[in-house]
Every structure is written in structure tokens, then in C-alpha cells.
KEMIVO-20646 format. One line per field, with one value per residue: residue in one letter; chain; residue number from 1; z, y, x of N, C-alpha, C in turn. Coordinates in nm, 2 decimals. Example, Ala and Ser with C-alpha at 12.3 -4.5 7.8 and 13.67 -1.06 7.14 Angstrom:
<nodes>
type: A, S
mol: A, A
seq: 1, 2
nzz: 0.78, 0.71
nyy: -0.57, -0.22
nxx: 1.32, 1.28
cazz: 0.78, 0.71
cayy: -0.45, -0.11
caxx: 1.23, 1.37
czz: 0.78, 0.79
cyy: -0.33, 0.00
cxx: 1.32, 1.29
</nodes>
This chain:
<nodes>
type: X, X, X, X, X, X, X, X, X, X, X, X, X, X, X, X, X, X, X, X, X, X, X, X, X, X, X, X, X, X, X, X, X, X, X, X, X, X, X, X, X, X, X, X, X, X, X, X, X, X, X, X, X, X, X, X, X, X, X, X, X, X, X, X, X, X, X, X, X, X, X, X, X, X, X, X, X, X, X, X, X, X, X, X, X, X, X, X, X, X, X, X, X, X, X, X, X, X, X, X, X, X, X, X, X, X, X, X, X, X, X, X, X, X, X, X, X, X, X, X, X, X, X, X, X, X, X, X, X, X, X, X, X, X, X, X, X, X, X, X, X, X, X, X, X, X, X, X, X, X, X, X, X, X, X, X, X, X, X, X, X, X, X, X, X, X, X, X, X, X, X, X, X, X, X, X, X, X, X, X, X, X, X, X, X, X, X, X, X
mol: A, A, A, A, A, A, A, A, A, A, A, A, A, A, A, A, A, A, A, A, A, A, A, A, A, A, A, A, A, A, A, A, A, A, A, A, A, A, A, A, A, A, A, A, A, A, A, A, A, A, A, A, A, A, A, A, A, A, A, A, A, A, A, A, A, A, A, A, A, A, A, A, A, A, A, A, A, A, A, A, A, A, A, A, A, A, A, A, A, A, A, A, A, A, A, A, A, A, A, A, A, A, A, A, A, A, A, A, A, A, A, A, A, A, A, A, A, A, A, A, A, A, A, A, A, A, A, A, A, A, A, A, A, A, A, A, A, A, A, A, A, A, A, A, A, A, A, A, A, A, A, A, A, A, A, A, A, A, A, A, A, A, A, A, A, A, A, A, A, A, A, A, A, A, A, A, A, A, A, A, A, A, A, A, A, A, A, A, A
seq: 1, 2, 3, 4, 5, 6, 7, 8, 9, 10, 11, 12, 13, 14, 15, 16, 17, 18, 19, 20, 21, 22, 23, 24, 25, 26, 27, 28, 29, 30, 31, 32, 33, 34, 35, 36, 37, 38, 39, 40, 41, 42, 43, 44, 45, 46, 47, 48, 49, 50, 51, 52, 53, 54, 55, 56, 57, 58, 59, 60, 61, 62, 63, 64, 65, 66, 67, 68, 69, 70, 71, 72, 73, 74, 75, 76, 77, 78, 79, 80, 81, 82, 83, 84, 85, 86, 87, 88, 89, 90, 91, 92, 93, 94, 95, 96, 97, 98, 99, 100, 101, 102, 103, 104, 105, 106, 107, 108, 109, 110, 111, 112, 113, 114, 115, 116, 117, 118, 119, 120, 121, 122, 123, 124, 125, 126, 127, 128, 129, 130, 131, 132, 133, 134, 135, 136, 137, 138, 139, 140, 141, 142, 143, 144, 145, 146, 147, 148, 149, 150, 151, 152, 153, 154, 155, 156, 157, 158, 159, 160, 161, 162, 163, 164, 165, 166, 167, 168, 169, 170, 171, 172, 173, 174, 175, 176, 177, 178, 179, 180, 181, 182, 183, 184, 185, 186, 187, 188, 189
nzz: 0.00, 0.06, -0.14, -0.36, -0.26, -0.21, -0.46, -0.56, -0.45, -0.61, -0.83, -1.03, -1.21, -1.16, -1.34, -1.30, -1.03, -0.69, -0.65, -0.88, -0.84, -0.65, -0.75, -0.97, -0.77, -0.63, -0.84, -0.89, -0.65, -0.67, -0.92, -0.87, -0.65, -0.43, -0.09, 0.18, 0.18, 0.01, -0.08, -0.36, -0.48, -0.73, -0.91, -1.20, -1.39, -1.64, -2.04, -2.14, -2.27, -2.24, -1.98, -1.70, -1.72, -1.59, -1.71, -1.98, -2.01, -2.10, -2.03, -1.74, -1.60, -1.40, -1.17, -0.98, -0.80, -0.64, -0.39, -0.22, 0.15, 0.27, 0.46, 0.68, 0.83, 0.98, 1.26, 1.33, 1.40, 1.61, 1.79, 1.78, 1.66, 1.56, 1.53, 1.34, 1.37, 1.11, 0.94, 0.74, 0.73, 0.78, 0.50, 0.49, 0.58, 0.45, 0.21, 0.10, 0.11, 0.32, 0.39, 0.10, -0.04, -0.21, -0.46, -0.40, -0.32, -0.25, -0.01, 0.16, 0.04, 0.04, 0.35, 0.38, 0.29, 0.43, 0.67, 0.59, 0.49, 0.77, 0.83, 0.92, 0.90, 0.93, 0.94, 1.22, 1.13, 1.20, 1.21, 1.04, 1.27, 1.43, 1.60, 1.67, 1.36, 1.19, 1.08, 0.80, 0.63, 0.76, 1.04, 1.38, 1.71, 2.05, 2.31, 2.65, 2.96, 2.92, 2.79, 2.48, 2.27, 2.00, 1.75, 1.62, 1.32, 1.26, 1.28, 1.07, 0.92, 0.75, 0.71, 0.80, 0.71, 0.86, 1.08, 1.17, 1.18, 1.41, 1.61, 1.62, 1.61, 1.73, 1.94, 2.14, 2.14, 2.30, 2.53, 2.56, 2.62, 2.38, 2.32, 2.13, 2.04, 2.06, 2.01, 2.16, 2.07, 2.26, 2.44, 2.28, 2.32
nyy: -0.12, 0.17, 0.14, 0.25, 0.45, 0.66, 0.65, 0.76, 1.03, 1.15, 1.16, 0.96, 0.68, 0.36, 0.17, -0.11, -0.29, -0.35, -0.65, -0.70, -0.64, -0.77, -1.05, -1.01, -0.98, -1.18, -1.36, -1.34, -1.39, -1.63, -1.73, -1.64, -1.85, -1.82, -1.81, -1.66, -1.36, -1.06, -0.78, -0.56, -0.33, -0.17, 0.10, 0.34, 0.65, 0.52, 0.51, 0.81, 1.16, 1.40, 1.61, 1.75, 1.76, 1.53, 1.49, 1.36, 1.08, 0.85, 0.57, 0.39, 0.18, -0.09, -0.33, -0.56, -0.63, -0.90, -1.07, -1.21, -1.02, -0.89, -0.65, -0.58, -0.73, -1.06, -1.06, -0.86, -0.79, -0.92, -0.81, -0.57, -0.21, -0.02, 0.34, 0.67, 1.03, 1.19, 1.46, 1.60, 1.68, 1.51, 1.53, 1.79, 1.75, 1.96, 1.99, 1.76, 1.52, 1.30, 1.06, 1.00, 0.71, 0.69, 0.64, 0.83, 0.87, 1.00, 1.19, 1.03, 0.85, 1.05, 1.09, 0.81, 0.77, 0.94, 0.79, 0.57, 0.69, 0.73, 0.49, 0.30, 0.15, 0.29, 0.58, 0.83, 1.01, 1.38, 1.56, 1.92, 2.06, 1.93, 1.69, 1.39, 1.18, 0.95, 0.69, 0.60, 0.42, 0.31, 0.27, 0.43, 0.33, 0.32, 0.12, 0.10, -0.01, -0.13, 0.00, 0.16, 0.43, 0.61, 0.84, 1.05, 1.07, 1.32, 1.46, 1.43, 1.19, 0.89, 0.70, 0.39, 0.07, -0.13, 0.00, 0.01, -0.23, -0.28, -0.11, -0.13, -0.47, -0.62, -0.48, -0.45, -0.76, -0.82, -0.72, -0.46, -0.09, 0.15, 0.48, 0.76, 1.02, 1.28, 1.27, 1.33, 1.41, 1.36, 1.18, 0.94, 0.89
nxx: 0.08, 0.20, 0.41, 0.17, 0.09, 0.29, 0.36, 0.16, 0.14, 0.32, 0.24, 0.24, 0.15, 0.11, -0.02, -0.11, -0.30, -0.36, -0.35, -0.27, 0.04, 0.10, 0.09, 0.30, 0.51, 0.48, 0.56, 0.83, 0.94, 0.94, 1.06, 1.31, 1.34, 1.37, 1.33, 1.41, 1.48, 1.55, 1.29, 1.27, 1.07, 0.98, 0.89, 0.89, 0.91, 0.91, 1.00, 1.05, 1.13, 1.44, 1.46, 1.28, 0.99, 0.72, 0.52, 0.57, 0.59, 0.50, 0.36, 0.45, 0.74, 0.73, 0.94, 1.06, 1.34, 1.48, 1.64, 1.95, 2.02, 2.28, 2.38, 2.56, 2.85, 2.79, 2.91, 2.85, 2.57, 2.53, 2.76, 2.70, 2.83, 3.02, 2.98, 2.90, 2.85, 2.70, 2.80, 2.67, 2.32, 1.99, 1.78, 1.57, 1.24, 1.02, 1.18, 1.16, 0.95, 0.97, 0.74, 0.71, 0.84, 1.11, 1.35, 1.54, 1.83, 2.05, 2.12, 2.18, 2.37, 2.59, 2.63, 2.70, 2.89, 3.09, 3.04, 3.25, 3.47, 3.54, 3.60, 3.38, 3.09, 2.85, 2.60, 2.51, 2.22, 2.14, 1.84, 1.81, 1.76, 1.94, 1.84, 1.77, 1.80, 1.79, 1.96, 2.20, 2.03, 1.87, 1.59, 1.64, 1.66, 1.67, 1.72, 1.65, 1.58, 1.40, 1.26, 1.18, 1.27, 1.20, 1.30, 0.99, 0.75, 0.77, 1.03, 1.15, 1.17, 1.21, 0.91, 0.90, 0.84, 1.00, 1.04, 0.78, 0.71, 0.86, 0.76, 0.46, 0.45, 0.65, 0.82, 0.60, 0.49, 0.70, 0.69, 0.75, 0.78, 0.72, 0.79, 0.76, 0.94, 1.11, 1.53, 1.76, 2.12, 2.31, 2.17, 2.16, 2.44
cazz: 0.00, 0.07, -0.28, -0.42, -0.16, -0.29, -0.67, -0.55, -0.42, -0.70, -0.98, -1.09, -1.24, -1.21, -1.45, -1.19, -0.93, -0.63, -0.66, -1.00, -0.86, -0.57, -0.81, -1.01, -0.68, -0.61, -0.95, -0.92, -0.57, -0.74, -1.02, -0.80, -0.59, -0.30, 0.09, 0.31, 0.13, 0.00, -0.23, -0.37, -0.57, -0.80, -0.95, -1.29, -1.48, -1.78, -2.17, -2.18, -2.31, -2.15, -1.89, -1.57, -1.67, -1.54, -1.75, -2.08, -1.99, -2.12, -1.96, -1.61, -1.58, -1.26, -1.19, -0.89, -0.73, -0.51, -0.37, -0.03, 0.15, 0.35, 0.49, 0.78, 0.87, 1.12, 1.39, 1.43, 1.47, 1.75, 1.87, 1.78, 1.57, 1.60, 1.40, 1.32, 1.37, 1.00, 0.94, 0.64, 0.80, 0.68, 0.42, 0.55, 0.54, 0.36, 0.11, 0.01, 0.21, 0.40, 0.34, 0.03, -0.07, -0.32, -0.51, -0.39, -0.19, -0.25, 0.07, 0.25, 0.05, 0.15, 0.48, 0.43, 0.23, 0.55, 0.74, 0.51, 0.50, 0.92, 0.90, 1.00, 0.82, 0.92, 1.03, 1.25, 1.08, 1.27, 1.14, 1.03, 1.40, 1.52, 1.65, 1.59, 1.30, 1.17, 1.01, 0.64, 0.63, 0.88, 1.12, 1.51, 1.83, 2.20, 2.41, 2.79, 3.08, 2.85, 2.70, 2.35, 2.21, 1.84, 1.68, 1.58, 1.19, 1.23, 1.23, 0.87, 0.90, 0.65, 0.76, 0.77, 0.74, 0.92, 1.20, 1.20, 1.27, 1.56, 1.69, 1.65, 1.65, 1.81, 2.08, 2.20, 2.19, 2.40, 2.65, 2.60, 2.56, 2.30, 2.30, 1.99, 2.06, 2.00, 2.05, 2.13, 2.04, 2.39, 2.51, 2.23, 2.37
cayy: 0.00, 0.27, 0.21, 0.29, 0.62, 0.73, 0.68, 0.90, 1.17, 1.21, 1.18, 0.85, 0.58, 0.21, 0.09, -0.25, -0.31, -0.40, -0.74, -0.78, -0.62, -0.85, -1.15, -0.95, -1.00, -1.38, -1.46, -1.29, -1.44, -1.80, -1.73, -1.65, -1.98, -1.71, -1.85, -1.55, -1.26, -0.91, -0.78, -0.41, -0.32, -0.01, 0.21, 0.43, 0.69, 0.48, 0.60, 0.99, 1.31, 1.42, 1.67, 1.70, 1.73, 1.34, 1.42, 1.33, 1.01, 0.78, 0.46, 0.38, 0.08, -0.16, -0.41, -0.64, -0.71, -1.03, -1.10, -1.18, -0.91, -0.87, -0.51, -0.59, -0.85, -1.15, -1.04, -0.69, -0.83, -1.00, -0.81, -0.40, -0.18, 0.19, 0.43, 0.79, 1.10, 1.26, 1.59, 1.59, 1.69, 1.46, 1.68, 1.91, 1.72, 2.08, 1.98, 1.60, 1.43, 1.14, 0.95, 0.94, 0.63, 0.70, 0.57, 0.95, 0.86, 1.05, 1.27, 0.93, 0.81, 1.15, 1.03, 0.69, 0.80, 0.99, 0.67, 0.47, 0.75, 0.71, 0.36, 0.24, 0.12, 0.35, 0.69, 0.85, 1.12, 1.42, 1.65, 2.03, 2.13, 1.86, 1.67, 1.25, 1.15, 0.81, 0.65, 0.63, 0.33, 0.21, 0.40, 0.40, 0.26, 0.37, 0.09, 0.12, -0.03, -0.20, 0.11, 0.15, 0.52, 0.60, 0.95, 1.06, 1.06, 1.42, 1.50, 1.42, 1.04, 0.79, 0.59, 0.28, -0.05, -0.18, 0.04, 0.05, -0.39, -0.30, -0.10, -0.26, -0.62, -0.68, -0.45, -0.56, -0.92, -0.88, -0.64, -0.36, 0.01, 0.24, 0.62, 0.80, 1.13, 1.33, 1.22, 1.39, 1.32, 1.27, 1.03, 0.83, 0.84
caxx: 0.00, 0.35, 0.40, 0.06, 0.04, 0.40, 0.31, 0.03, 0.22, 0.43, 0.18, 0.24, 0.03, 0.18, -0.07, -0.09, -0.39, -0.22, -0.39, -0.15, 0.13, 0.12, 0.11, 0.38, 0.63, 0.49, 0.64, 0.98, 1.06, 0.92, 1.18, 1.42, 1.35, 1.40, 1.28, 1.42, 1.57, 1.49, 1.25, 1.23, 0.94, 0.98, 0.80, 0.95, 0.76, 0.93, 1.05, 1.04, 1.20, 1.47, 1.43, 1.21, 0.85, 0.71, 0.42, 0.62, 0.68, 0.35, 0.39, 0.50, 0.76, 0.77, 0.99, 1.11, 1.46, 1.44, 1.81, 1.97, 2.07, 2.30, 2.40, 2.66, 2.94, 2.75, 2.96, 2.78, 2.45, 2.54, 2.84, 2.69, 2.86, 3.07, 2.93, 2.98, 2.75, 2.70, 2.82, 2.56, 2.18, 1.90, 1.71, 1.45, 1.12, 1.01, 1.24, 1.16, 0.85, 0.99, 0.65, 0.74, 0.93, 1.19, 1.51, 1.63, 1.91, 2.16, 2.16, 2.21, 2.47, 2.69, 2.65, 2.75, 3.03, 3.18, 3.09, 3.35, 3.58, 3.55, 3.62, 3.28, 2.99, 2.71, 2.58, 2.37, 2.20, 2.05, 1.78, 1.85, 1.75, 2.01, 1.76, 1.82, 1.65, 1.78, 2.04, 2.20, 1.96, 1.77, 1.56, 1.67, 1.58, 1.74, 1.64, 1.69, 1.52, 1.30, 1.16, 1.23, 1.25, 1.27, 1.24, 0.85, 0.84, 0.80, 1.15, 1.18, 1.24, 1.12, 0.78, 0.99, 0.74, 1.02, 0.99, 0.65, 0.67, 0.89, 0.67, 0.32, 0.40, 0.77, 0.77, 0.48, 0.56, 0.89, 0.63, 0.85, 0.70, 0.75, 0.82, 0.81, 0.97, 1.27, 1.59, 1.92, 2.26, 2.36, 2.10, 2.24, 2.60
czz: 0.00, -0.09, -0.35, -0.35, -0.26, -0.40, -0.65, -0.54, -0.56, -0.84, -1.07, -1.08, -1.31, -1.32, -1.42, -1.11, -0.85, -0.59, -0.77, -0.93, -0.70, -0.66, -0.90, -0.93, -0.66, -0.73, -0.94, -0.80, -0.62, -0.83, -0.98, -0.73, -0.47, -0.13, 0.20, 0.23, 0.10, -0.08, -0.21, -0.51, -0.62, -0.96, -1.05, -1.31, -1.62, -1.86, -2.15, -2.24, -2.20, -2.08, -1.78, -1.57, -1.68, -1.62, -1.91, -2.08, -1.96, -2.03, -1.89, -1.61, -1.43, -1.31, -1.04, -0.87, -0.62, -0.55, -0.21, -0.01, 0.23, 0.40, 0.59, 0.76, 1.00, 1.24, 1.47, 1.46, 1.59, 1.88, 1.87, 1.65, 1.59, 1.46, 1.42, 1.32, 1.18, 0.99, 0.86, 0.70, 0.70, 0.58, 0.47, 0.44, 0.42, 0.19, -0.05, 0.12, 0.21, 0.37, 0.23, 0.01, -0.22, -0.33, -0.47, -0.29, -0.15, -0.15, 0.16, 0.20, 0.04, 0.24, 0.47, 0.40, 0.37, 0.67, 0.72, 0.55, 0.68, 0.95, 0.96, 0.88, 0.79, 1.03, 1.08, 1.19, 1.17, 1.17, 1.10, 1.16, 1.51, 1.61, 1.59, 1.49, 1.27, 1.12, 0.87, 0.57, 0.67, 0.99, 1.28, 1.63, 1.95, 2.27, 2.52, 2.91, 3.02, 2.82, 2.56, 2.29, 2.07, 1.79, 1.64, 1.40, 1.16, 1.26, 1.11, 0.86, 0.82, 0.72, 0.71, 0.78, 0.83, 1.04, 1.24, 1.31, 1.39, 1.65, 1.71, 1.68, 1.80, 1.96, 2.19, 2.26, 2.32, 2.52, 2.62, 2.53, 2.50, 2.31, 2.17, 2.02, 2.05, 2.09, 2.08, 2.09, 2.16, 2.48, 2.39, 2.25, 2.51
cyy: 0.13, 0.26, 0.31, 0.47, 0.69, 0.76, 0.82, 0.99, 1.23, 1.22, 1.04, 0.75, 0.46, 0.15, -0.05, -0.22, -0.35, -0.62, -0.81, -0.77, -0.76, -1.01, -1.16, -1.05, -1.15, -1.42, -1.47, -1.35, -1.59, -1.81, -1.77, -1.75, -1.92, -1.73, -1.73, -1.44, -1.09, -0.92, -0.63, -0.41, -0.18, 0.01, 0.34, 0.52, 0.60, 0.56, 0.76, 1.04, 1.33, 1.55, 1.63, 1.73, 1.56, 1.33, 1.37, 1.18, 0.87, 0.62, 0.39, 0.18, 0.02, -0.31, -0.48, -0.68, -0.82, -1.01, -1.11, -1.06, -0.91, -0.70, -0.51, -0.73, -0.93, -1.07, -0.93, -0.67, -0.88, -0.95, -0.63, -0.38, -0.04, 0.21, 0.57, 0.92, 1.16, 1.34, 1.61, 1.61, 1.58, 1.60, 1.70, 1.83, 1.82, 2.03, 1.84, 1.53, 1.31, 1.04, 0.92, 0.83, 0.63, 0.62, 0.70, 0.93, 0.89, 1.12, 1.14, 0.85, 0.90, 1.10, 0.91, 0.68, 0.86, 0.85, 0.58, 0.53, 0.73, 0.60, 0.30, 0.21, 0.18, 0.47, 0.72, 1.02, 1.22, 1.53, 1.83, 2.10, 2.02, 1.72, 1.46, 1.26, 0.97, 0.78, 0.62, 0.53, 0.26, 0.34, 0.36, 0.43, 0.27, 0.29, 0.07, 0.08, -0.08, -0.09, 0.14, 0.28, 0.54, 0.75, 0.93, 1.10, 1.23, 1.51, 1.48, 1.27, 0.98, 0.72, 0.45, 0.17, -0.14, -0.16, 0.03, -0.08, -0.39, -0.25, -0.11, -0.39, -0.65, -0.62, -0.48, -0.68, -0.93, -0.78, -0.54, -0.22, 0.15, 0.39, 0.65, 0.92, 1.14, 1.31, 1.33, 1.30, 1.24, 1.15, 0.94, 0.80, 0.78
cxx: 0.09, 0.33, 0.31, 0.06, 0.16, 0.39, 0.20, 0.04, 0.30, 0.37, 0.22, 0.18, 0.11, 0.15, -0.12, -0.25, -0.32, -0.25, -0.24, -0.03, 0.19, 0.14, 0.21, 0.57, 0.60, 0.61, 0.77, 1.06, 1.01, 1.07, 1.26, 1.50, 1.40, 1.34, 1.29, 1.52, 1.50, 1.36, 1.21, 1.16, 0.94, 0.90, 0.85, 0.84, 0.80, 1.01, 0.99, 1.14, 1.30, 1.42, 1.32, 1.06, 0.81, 0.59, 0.46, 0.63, 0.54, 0.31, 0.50, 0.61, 0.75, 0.83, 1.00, 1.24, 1.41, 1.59, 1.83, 2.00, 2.19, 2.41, 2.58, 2.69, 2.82, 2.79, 2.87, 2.65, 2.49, 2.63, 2.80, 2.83, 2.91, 3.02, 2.98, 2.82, 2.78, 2.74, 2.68, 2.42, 2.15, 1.81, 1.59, 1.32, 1.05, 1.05, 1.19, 1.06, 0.90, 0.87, 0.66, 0.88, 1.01, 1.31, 1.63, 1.73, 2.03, 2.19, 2.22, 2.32, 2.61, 2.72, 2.71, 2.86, 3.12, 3.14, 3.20, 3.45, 3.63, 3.59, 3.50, 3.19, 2.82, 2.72, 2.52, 2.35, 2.08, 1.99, 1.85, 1.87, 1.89, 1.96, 1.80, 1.72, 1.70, 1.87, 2.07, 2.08, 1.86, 1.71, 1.63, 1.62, 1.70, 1.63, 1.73, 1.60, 1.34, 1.14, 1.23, 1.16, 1.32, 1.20, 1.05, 0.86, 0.84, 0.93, 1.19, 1.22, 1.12, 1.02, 0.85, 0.88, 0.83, 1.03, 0.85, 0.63, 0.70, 0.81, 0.52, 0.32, 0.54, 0.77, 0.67, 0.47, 0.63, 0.81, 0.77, 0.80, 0.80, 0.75, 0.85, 0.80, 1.12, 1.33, 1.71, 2.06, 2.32, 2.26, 2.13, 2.34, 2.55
</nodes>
């Protein structure tokens, strides 16, 4: 449904029902022969003109990646992970609505570029106001005393479906209560 809303925002028309596009992705992790892995589901305007009007651009491609994933070394699941504060802000909600889900990720791979350059594999990125917002990738979770605080997405953070699981189903499960409010830098040191 993220998809469908985002297409929405932006003026684009898949051309799919999400009935098809859902039988779309069955096929491609069948292909794949895929059990536990990724899958990114995108959304083009397609063949156009160059330049930047999207309404040139007559029929919408979608496609499917299925693939493992893996992001980090084993170890740093299990063992944590140093990271690096960004210099880079996340971009000003203003600028680029975080609900939408894009391929725009170039402010995030700035940042991840000065994580590398740091010797590390990931950063934490804070809003314009300084404020935590989330990482070059992933959103983030400060848990303590079995409360589990995680930015509100009104700092400019992505509506993550994978934040959303931790906080409707997982947290829950493990009884452990959520805060969604602003973070500082120093309650994450």
C-alpha cells in the first residue's frame, strides 16, 4: 500500500492493481527460488523526453529485485557496531517528504560515504534542527530499561514499514513500551 500512496504523491500511475502487482512479486521471488531474502518493488515513470516534466513520460515501468541481503558482517549483529555522527543533516522534510518512498538517496549516501571515509559502516544522521533523525539506512531505536525510544516521523524520517513492525507487533511481543519522541545526540551516547 506505501507504494501505491508514494506513486500517489508524485503523480504517478503504475498501470498495476495491487492485486496484480502483488502476483507480479509472487512470480519474481518464485523465479528467484528465494525463501528469506529481500524484495524491492519499483516504480518508474518509464520511456520519456529528457528533462524534468514526469508528465512526458506515457507509460509507467515496474519491476522487482528479489536478492539476499546482506547489509553488515554476522559479527555486528550480534556483537553491535561503531558508527559515526553525519556531518551531512538529513534533508529538510520541507524539502523532500519522507512518506514518500523514493530511489532518492543520494543525501544518504553522502553520509554513508563519511561513514566509510571514518572507518565504519554507518551513520547517525540528525535533522536540520540537530535533533536524531535516523540512520543512512535504517531508522533507530534507543532501548533502555525496556523502554524503547525512536524519533517521531515528524523529524523528517522515512515511515519505515520496518519500524512501524517493531513498533506494532515486536515490541509488544517482548512487553516492551515504546516512546516515539525526540531524540538527542547525547541520550544516544
Amino acid at each position: 500500500v506505501r507504494i501505491f500512496e508514494s506513486a500517489a504523491a508524485i503523480r504517478l500511475q503504475p498501470g498495476y492493481s495491487i492485486d496484480e502487482i502483488e502476483e507480479i512479486v509472487r512470480e519474481a521471488v518464485s523465479v528467484n527460488e528465494q525463501k528469506d531474502g529481500y524484495i524491492r518493488l519499483v516504480f518508474t515513470r518509464g520511456k520519456g523526453t529528457l528533462g524534468l516534466n514526469p508528465f512526458l513520460c506515457p507509460t509507467a515501468t515496474v519491476f522487482v529485485i528479489v536478492e539476499d541481503i546482506k547489509l553488515y558482517p554476522d559479527e555486528m549483529y550480534n556483537d553491535g557496531m561503531s558508527i559515526v555522527v553525519a556531518k551531512r543533516p538529513r534533508v529538510p522534510k520541507e524539502c523532500l517528504d519522507p512518506k514518500v518512498k523514493s530511489l532518492n538517496y543520494l543525501n544518504n549516501i553522502l553520509a554513508k560515504i563519511e561513514a566509510i571515509d571514518a572507518g565504519v559502516l554507518e551513520a547517525l544522521m540528525l535533522n536540520q534542527d540537530g535533533e536524531v533523525a535516523e540512520c543512512t539506512g535504517d531508522n533507530i531505536f534507543v532501548i533502555k530499561d525496556n523502554q524503547i525510544a525512536t524519533p517521531p516521523t515528524s523529524v523528517g524520517i522515512l515511515h519505515g514499514i520496518t519500524r512501524r513492525l517493531v513498533i506494532e507487533e515486536i515490541a509488544r511481543a517482548l512487553e516492551y513500551e515504546v516512546q516515539e519522541r525526540k531524540i538527542t545526540l547525547e541520550e544516544v551516547y
